[in-house]
C-alpha positions as CSV (number, residue, x, y, z in Angstrom):
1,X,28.5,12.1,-46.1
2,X,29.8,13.7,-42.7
3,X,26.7,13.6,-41.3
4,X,26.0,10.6,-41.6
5,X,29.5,9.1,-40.8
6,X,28.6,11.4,-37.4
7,X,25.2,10.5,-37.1
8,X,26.7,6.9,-37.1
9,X,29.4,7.9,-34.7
10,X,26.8,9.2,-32.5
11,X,24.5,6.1,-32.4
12,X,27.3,4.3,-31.3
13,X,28.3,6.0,-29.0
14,X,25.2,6.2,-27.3
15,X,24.5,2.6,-27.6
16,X,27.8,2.4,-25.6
17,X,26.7,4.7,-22.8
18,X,23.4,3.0,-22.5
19,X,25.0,-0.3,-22.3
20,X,27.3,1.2,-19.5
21,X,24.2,2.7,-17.5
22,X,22.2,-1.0,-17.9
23,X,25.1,-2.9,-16.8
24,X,24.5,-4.0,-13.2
25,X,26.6,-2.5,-10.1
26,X,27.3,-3.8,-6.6
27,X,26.9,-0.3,-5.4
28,X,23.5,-0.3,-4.0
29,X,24.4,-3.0,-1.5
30,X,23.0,-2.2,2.2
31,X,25.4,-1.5,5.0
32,X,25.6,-5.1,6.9
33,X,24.3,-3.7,10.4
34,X,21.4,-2.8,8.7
35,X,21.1,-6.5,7.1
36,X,21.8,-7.5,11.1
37,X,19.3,-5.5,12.7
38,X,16.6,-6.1,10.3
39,X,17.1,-9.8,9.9
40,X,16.8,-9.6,14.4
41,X,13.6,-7.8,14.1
42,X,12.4,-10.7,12.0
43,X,14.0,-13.4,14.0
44,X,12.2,-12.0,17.5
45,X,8.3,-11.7,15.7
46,X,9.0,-15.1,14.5
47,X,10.5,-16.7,18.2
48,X,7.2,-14.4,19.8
49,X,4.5,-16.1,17.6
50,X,6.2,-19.4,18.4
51,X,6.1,-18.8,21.8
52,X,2.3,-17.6,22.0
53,X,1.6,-20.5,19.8
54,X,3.2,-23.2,22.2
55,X,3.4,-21.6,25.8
56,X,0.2,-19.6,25.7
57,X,0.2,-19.2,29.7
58,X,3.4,-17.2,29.9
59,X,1.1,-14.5,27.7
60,X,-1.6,-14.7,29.4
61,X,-1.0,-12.3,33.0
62,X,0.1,-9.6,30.0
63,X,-2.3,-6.4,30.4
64,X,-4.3,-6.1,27.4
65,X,-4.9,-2.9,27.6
66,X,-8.8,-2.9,28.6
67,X,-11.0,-0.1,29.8
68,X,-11.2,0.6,33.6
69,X,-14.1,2.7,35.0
70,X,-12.6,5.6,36.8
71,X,-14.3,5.8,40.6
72,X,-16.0,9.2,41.4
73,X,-13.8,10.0,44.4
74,X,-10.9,10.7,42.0
């Protein structure tokens, strides 16, 4: 009869913890200059694909980053 008032006891009382453990916390919230700089990042992709979208000229004088033959003299 002990055992299984205790076995009861114990089911309980894990059903309890578990309960506890599930219950949703605020306390994996990210630091707000972290929100900040990663909603910025976003924001200036976004404002440079609209740019190259609608002002295509300003882009073009950029170097692209093409291959240059070296001269022999150097």
């Amino acid at each position: 009869m002990w055992q299984e008032i205790s076995l009861g006891f114990n089911i309980k009382y894990l059903l309890t913890k578990y309960h506890r453990i599930m219950e949703p916390t605020k306390k994996n919230k990210p630091n707000t200059l972290v929100v900040i700089l990663f909603s910025l990042i976003v924001l200036m992709v976004v404002i440079y694909f609209i740019l190259v979208t609608f002002f295509p000229a300003v882009f073009s004088t950029l170097n692209t980053g093409d291959l240059q033959p070296v001269p022999a003299n150097k």
